[in-house]
Backbone as CSV, one residue per row, in Angstrom:
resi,resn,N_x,N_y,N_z,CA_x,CA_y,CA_z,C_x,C_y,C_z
1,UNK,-24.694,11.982,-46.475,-23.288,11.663,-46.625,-22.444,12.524,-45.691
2,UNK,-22.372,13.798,-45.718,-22.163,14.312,-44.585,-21.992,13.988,-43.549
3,UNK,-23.467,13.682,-42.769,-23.514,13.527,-41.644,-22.475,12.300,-41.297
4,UNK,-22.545,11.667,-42.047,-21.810,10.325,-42.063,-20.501,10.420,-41.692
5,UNK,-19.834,11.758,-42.266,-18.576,11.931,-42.228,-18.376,12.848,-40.935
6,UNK,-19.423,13.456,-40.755,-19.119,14.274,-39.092,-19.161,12.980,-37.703
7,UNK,-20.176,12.126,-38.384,-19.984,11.199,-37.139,-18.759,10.414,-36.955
8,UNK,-18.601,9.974,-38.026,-16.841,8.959,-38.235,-16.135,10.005,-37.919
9,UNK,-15.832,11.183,-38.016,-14.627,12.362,-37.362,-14.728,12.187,-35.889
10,UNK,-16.263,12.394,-35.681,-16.251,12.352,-34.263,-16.205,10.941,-33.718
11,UNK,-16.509,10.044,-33.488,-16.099,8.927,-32.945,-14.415,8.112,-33.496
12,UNK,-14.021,9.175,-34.120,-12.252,8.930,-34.334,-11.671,9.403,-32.676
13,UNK,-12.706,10.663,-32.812,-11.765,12.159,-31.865,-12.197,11.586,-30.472
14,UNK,-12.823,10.774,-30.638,-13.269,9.699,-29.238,-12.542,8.861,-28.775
15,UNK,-12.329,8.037,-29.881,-11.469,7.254,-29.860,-10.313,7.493,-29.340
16,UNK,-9.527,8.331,-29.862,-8.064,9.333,-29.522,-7.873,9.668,-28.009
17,UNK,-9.249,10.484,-28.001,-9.281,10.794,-26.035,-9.155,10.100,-25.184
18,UNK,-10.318,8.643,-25.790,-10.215,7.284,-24.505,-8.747,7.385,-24.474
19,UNK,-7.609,6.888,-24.916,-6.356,6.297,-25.134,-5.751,7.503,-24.844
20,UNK,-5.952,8.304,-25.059,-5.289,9.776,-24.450,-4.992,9.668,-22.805
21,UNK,-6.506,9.590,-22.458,-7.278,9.820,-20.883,-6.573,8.271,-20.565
22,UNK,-6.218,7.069,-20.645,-5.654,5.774,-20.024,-4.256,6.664,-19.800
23,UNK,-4.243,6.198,-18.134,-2.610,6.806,-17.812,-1.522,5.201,-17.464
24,UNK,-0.314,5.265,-17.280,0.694,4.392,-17.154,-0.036,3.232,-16.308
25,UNK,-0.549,3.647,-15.369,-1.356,2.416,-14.178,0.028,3.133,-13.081
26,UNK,-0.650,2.683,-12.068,0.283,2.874,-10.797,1.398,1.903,-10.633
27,UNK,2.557,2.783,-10.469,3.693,2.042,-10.725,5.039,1.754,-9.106
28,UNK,5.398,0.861,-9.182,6.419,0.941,-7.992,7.953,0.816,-8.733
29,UNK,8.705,2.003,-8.496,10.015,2.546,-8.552,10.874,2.100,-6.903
30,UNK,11.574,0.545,-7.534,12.388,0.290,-6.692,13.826,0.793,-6.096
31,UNK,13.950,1.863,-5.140,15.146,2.611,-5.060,16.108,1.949,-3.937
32,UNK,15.614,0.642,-3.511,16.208,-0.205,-2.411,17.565,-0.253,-3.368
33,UNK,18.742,-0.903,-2.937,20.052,-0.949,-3.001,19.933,-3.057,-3.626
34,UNK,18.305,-3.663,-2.897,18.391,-4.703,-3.815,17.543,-5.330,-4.753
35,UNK,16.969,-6.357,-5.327,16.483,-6.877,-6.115,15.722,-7.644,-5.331
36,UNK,13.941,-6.903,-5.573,13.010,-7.672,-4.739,12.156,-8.881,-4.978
37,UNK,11.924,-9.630,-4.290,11.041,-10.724,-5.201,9.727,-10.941,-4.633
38,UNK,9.324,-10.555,-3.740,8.255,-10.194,-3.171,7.350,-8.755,-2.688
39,UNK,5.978,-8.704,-3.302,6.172,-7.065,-3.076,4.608,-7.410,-2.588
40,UNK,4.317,-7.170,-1.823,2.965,-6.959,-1.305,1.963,-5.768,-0.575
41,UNK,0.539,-5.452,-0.895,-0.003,-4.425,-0.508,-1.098,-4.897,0.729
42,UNK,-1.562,-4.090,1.667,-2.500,-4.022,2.731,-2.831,-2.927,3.130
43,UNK,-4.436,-2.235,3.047,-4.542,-1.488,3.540,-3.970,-0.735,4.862
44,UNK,-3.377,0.345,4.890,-2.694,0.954,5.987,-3.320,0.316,7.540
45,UNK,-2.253,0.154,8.029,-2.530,-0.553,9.538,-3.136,-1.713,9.679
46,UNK,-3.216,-2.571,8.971,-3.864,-3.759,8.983,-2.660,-4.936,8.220
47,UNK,-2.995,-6.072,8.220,-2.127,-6.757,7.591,-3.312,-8.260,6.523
48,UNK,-3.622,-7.580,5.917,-4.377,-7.997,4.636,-4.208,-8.341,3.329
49,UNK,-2.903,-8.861,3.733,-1.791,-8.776,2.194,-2.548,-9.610,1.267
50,UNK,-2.426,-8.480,-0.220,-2.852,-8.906,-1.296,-1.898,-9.906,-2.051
51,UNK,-1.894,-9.905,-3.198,-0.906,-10.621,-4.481,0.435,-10.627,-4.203
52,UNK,1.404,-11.389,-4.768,2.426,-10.962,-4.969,2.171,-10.021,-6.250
53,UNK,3.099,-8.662,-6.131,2.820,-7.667,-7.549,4.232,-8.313,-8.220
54,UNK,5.027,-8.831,-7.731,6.446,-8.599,-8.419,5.880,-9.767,-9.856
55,UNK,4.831,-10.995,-9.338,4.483,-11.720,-10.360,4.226,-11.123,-11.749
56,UNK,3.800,-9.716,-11.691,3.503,-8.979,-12.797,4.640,-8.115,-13.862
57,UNK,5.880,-8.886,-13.456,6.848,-8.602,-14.127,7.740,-9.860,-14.805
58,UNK,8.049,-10.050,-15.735,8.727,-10.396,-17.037,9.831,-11.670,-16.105
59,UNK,10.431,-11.005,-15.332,11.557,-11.953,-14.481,10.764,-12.255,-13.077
60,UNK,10.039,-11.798,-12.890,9.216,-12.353,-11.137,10.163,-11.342,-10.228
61,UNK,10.920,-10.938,-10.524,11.740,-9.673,-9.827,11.713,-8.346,-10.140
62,UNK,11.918,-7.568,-8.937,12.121,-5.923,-9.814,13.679,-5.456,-9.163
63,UNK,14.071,-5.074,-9.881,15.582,-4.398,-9.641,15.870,-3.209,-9.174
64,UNK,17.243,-3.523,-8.624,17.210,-1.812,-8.377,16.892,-0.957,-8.997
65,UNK,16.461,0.268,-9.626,15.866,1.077,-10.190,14.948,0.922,-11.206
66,UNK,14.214,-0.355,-10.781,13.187,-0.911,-12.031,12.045,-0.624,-11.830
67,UNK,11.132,-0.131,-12.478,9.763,0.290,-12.144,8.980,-0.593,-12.132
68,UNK,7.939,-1.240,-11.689,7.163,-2.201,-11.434,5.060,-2.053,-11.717
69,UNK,4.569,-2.585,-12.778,3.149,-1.797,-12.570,2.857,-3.009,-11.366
70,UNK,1.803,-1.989,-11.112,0.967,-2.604,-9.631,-0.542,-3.030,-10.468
71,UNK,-1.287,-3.893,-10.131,-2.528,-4.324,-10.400,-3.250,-4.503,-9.092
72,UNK,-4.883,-4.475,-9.749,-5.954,-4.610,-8.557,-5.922,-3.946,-7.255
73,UNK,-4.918,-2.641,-7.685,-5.208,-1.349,-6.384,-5.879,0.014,-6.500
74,UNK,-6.527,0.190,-5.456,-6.881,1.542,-5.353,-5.850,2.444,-5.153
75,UNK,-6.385,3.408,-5.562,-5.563,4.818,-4.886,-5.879,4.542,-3.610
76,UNK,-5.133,4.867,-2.823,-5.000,5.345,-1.169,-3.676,5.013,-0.459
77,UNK,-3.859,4.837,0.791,-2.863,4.796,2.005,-2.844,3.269,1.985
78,UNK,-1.324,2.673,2.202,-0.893,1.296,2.235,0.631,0.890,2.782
79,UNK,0.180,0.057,3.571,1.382,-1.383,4.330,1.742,-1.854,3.092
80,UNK,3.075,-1.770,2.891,3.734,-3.262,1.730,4.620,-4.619,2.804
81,UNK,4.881,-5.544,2.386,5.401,-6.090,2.684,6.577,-6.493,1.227
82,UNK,7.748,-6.451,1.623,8.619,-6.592,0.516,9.731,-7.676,0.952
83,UNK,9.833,-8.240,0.026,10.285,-9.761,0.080,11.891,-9.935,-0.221
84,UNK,12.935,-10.437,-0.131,14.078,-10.574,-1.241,14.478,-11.649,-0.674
85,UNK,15.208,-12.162,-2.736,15.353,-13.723,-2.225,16.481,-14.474,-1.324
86,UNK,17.209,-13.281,-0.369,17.972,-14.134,0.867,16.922,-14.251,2.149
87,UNK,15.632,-14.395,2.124,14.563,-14.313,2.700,14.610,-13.673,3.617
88,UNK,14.807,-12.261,3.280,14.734,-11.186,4.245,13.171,-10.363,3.873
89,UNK,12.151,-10.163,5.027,11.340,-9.296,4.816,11.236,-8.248,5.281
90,UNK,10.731,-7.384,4.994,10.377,-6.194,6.043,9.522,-5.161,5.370
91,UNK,8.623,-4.063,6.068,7.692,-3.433,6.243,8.038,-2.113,5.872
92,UNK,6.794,-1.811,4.832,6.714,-0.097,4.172,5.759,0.625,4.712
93,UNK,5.806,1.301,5.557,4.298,1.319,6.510,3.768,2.921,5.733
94,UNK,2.533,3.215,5.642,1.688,3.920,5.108,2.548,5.033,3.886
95,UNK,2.251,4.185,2.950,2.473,4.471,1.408,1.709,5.031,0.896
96,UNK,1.564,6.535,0.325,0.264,7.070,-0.493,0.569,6.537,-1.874
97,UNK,-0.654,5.713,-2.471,-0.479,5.828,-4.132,-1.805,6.303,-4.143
98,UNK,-1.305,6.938,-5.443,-2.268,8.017,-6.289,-2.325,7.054,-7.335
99,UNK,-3.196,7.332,-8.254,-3.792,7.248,-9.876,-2.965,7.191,-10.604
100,UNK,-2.570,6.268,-11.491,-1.245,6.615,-12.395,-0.214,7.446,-12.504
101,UNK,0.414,6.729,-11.109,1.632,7.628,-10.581,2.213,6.817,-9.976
102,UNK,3.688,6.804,-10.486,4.717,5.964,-9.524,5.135,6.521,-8.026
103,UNK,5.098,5.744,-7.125,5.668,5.397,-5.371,6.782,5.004,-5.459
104,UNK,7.876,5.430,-4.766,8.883,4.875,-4.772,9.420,4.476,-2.974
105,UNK,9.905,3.408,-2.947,10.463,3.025,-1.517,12.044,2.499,-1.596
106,UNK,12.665,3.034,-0.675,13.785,3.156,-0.381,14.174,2.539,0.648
107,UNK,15.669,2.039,0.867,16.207,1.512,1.981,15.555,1.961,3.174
108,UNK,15.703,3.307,3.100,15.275,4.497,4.226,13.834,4.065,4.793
109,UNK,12.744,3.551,4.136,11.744,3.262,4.056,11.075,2.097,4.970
110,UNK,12.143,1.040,4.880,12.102,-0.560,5.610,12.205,-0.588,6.699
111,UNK,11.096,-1.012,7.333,11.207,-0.999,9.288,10.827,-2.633,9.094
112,UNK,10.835,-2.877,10.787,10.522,-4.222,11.107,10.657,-5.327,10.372
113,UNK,12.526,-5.017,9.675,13.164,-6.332,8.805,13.164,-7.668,9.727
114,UNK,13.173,-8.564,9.009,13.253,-10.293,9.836,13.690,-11.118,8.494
115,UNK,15.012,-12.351,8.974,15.462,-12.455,7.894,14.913,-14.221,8.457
Protein backbone atom coordinates (compact mmCIF):
# COMPACT_ATOMS: atom_id res chain seq x y z
CA UNK A 1 0.00 0.00 0.00
CA UNK A 2 2.69 2.23 0.47
CA UNK A 3 4.49 1.72 -2.28
CA UNK A 4 1.40 2.50 -4.07
CA UNK A 5 1.22 5.79 -2.57
CA UNK A 6 5.00 6.75 -3.23
CA UNK A 7 4.43 5.90 -6.83
CA UNK A 8 1.05 8.01 -7.35
CA UNK A 9 3.13 11.05 -5.43
CA UNK A 10 5.66 10.50 -7.78
CA UNK A 11 4.08 10.33 -11.09
CA UNK A 12 1.80 13.47 -9.78
CA UNK A 13 5.40 15.36 -9.26
CA UNK A 14 5.90 14.26 -12.97
CA UNK A 15 3.17 15.23 -14.08
CA UNK A 16 3.57 18.93 -12.60
CA UNK A 17 7.21 19.18 -14.18
CA UNK A 18 6.09 18.05 -17.78
CA UNK A 19 3.61 21.23 -17.71
CA UNK A 20 6.04 23.16 -15.69
CA UNK A 21 9.04 22.43 -18.37
CA UNK A 22 6.20 23.36 -21.66
CA UNK A 23 7.19 27.08 -22.28
CA UNK A 24 4.73 29.84 -24.16
CA UNK A 25 5.99 28.45 -27.82
CA UNK A 26 7.83 31.11 -29.79
CA UNK A 27 6.06 34.12 -30.14
CA UNK A 28 6.02 37.27 -32.64
CA UNK A 29 5.46 40.76 -30.83
CA UNK A 30 4.21 43.07 -33.53
CA UNK A 31 5.82 46.62 -32.86
CA UNK A 32 5.16 47.83 -36.62
CA UNK A 33 2.87 51.06 -36.40
CA UNK A 34 0.39 48.48 -38.57
CA UNK A 35 -1.85 45.54 -38.59
CA UNK A 36 -0.27 42.58 -40.41
CA UNK A 37 -1.94 39.97 -42.36
CA UNK A 38 0.71 38.13 -43.67
CA UNK A 39 3.68 36.88 -41.73
CA UNK A 40 6.04 34.48 -43.18
CA UNK A 41 9.37 32.50 -42.24
CA UNK A 42 12.59 31.27 -44.47
CA UNK A 43 15.58 30.16 -43.46
CA UNK A 44 18.12 33.14 -43.36
CA UNK A 45 19.25 34.08 -46.93
CA UNK A 46 17.19 32.00 -48.87
CA UNK A 47 13.62 32.55 -49.82
CA UNK A 48 11.73 29.29 -48.75
CA UNK A 49 8.72 30.77 -47.33
CA UNK A 50 6.83 28.67 -45.02
CA UNK A 51 2.94 29.13 -43.77
CA UNK A 52 1.18 32.00 -43.39
CA UNK A 53 1.69 32.26 -39.23
CA UNK A 54 -0.82 35.16 -38.96
CA UNK A 55 -3.47 32.08 -39.90
CA UNK A 56 -2.76 30.99 -36.33
CA UNK A 57 -4.55 33.76 -34.85
CA UNK A 58 -8.30 34.23 -33.86
CA UNK A 59 -8.80 37.32 -36.54
CA UNK A 60 -6.12 36.10 -39.40
CA UNK A 61 -4.38 39.41 -38.27
CA UNK A 62 -1.93 40.55 -35.64
CA UNK A 63 -2.03 44.13 -34.42
CA UNK A 64 -0.05 46.58 -33.39
CA UNK A 65 1.29 45.37 -30.20
CA UNK A 66 -0.26 41.90 -30.48
CA UNK A 67 1.75 38.94 -29.85
CA UNK A 68 1.43 36.23 -32.30
CA UNK A 69 2.46 32.24 -31.53
CA UNK A 70 4.54 30.96 -34.37
CA UNK A 71 4.15 27.12 -35.30
CA UNK A 72 6.36 24.45 -37.10
CA UNK A 73 9.69 26.50 -36.32
CA UNK A 74 12.94 25.87 -35.19
CA UNK A 75 15.01 27.93 -33.14
CA UNK A 76 17.50 29.71 -35.38
CA UNK A 77 18.33 32.56 -37.86
CA UNK A 78 15.35 33.72 -40.29
CA UNK A 79 13.99 35.92 -43.47
CA UNK A 80 10.21 36.90 -42.72
CA UNK A 81 8.25 38.15 -45.23
CA UNK A 82 5.37 40.36 -43.77
CA UNK A 83 2.31 41.11 -45.52
CA UNK A 84 -0.46 44.04 -44.84
CA UNK A 85 -3.71 44.26 -46.22
CA UNK A 86 -3.01 47.56 -48.50
CA UNK A 87 -0.74 44.93 -50.21
CA UNK A 88 2.32 46.22 -49.13
CA UNK A 89 5.21 43.65 -48.50
CA UNK A 90 8.47 43.78 -47.30
CA UNK A 91 11.47 41.94 -45.74
CA UNK A 92 12.83 41.09 -42.02
CA UNK A 93 16.15 39.87 -42.91
CA UNK A 94 18.01 37.56 -40.31
CA UNK A 95 15.78 37.25 -37.22
CA UNK A 96 17.18 35.16 -34.24
CA UNK A 97 14.32 33.09 -32.56
CA UNK A 98 15.13 31.22 -29.64
CA UNK A 99 12.90 28.53 -27.74
CA UNK A 100 9.96 29.98 -26.17
CA UNK A 101 10.74 33.43 -26.53
CA UNK A 102 9.13 36.26 -28.19
CA UNK A 103 11.00 38.31 -31.47
CA UNK A 104 9.85 41.37 -32.00
CA UNK A 105 10.04 43.46 -35.48
CA UNK A 106 9.63 46.92 -35.93
CA UNK A 107 9.10 49.55 -38.57
CA UNK A 108 12.90 50.01 -38.17
CA UNK A 109 13.23 46.42 -39.20
CA UNK A 110 11.45 46.43 -42.94
CA UNK A 111 13.78 46.65 -45.94
CA UNK A 112 12.95 45.90 -49.54
CA UNK A 113 9.09 47.20 -49.14
CA UNK A 114 6.98 46.77 -52.62
CA UNK A 115 3.47 47.76 -52.56
Amino acid sequence: MRWGLVLIALLAFADEAAAQSKGKGIRLWNLTTETISGFQLSPAGKTEWGPNQTLNDKDKEVDHDERLRITGVEPGHYDAKVSYPNSRQCIVRDIEIKADAVFSIADKDLKDCTK
